[in-house]
C-alpha positions as a Markdown table, in Angstrom:
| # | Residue | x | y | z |
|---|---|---|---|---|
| 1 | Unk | 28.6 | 10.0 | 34.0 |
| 2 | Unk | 25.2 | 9.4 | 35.9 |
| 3 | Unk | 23.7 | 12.1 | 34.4 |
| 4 | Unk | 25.0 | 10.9 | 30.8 |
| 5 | Unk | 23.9 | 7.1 | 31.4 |
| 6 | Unk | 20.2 | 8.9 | 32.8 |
| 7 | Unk | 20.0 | 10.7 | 29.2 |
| 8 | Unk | 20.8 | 7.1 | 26.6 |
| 9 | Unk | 18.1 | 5.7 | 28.9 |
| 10 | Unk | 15.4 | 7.9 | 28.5 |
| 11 | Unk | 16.7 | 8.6 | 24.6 |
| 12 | Unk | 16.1 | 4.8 | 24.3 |
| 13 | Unk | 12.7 | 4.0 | 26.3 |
| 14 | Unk | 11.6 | 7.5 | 23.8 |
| 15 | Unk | 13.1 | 5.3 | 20.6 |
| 16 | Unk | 11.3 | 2.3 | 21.8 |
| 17 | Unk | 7.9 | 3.6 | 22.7 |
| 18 | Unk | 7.5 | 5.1 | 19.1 |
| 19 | Unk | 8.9 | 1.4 | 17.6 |
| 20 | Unk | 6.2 | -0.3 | 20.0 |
| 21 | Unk | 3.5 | 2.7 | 18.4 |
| 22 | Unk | 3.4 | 1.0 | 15.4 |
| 23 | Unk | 4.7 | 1.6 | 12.0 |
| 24 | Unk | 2.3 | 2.6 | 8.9 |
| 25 | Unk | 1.8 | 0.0 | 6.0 |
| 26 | Unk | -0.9 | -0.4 | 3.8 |
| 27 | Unk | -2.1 | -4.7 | 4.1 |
| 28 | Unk | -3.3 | -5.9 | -0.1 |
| 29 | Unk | -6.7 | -7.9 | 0.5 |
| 30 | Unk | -8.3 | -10.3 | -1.3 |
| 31 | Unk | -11.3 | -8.6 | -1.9 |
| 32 | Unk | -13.1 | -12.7 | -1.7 |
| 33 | Unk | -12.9 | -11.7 | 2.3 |
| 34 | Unk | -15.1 | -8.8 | 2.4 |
| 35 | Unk | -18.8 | -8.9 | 0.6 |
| 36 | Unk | -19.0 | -5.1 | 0.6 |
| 37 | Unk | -15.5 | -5.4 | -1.5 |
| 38 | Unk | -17.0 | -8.0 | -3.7 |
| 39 | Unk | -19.9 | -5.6 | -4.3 |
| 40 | Unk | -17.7 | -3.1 | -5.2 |
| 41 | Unk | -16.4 | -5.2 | -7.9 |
| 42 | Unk | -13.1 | -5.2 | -6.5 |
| 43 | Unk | -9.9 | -6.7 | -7.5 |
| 44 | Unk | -7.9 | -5.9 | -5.0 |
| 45 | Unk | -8.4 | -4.4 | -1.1 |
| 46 | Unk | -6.1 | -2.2 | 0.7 |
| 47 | Unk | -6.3 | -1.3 | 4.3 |
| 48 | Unk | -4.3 | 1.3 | 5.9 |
| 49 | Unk | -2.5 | -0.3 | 9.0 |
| 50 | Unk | -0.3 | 0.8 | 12.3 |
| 51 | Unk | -1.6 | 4.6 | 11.7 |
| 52 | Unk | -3.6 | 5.4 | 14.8 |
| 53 | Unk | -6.5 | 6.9 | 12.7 |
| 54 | Unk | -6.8 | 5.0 | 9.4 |
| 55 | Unk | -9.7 | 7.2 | 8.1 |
| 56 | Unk | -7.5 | 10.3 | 8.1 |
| 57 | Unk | -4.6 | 8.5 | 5.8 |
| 58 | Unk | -4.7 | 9.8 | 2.1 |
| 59 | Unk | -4.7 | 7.3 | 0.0 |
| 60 | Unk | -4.2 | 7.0 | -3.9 |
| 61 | Unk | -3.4 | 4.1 | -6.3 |
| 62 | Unk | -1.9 | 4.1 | -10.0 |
| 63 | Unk | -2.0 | 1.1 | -12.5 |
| 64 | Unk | 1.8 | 1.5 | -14.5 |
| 65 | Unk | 1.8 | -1.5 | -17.2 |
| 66 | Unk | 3.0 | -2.3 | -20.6 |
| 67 | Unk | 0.8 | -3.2 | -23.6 |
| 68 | Unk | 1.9 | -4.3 | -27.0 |
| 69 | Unk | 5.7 | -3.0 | -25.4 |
| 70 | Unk | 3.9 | 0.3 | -24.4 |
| 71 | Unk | 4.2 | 1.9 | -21.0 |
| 72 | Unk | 0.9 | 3.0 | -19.9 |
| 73 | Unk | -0.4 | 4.7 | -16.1 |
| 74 | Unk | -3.6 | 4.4 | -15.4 |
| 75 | Unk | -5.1 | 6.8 | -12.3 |
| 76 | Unk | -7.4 | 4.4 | -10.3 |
| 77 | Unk | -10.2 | 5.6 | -8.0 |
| 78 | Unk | -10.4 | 4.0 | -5.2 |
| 79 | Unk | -13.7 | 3.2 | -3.3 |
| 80 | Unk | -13.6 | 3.7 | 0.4 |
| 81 | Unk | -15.4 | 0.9 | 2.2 |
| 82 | Unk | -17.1 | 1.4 | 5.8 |
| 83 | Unk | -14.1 | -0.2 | 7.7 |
| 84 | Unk | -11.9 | 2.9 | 8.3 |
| 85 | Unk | -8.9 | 3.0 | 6.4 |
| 86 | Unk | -9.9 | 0.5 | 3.9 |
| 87 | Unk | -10.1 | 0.9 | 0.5 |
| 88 | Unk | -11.7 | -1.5 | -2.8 |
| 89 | Unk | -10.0 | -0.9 | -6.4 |
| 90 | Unk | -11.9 | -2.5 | -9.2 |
| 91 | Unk | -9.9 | -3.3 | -12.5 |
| 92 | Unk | -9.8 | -0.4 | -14.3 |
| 93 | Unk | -6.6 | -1.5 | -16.4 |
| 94 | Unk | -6.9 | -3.5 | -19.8 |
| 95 | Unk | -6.7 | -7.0 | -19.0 |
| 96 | Unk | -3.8 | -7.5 | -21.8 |
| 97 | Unk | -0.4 | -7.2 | -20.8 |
| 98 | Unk | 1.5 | -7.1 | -17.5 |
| 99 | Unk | 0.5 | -4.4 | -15.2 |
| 100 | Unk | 1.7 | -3.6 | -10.8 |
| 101 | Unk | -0.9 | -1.7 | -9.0 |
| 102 | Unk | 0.7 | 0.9 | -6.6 |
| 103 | Unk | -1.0 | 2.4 | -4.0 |
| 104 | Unk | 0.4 | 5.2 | -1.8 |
| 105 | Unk | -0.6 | 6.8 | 2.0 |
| 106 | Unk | 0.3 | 9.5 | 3.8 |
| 107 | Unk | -0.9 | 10.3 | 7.3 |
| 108 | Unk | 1.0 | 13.8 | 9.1 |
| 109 | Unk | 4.3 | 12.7 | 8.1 |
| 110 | Unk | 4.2 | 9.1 | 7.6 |
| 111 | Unk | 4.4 | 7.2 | 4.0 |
| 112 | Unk | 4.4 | 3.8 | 2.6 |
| 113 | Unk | 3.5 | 2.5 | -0.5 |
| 114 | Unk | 3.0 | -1.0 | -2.3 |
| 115 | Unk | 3.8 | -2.5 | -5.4 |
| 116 | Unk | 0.9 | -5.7 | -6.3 |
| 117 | Unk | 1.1 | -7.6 | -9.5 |
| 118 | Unk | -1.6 | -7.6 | -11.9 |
| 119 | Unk | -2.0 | -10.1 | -15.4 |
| 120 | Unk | -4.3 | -11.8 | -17.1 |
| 121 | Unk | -5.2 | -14.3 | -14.1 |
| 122 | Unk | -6.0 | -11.7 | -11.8 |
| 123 | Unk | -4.3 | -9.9 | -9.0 |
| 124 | Unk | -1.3 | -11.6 | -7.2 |
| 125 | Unk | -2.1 | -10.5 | -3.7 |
| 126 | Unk | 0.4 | -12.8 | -2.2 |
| 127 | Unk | 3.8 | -11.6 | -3.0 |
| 128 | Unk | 3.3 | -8.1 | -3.0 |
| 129 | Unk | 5.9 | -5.3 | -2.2 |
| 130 | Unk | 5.7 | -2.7 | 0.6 |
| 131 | Unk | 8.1 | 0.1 | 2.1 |
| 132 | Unk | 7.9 | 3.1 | 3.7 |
| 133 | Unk | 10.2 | 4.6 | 1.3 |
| 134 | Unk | 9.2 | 5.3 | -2.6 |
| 135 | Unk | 9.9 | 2.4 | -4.6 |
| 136 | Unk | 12.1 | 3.3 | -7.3 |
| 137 | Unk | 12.3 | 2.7 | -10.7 |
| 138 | Unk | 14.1 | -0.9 | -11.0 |
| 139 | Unk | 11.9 | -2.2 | -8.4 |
| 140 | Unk | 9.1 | -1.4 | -10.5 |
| 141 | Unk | 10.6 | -2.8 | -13.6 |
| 142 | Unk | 11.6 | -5.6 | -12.3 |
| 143 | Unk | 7.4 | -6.4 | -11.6 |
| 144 | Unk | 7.0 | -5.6 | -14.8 |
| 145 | Unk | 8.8 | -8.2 | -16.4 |
């Protein structure tokens, strides 16, 4: 029974030193904070968060919007600025139509991802989505209406 007790406890202190860790999340900036991000133009800032080396997180963003009731996906290149782990997109979608700007990291085995509205008043950088699981399709949708 001792022995049994010992194990939960150590299983538990283990669970809760990787919970304490961190997670991994990617934080949408308003690139008005940073003048190397307004430099670059940007429209939005992502920085890679709770990963204990943000520079080695791959990161890669995607404009998905509809035009004139045409789906569209736009690759976007992202332009790493000097803080580690943070990253400036410029708008490189049309600026007609509805659009959601999702941006994706990895780092070893870790993912998140986040969903940010996009219009023709800018970026909405306040009520933007994150998980650590893929989005999936209604959730995007439902940004896109």
């Amino acid at each position: 029974m001792r022995k049994t007790i010992f194990t939960l406890s150590i299983a538990a202190l283990a669970l809760a030193g990787q919970l304490i860790a961190g997670g991994f999340w990617l934080q949408v900036g308003n690139p008005e904070a940073s003048p190397e991000a307004r430099k670059a133009n940007a429209a939005v800032t992502f920085k890679v968060a709770g990963c204990h080396d943000p520079a080695s997180a791959k990161v890669t963003a995607t404009a998905i919007g509809v035009v004139n009731g045409e789906r569209r996906t736009i690759p976007l290149k992202l332009t790493q600025l000097s803080e580690p782990g943070m990253f400036a997109v410029s708008q490189q979608w049309p600026k007609e139509g509805k659009w959601v700007i999702q941006a994706e990291a990895r780092a070893e085995e870790m993912f998140t991802n986040t969903l940010v509205a996009a219009g023709p008043n800018g970026v909405d950088h306040l009520h933007a989505k994150t998980n650590m699981k893929a989005f999936d399709k209604h959730e995007l949708d439902s940004m896109l209406q």
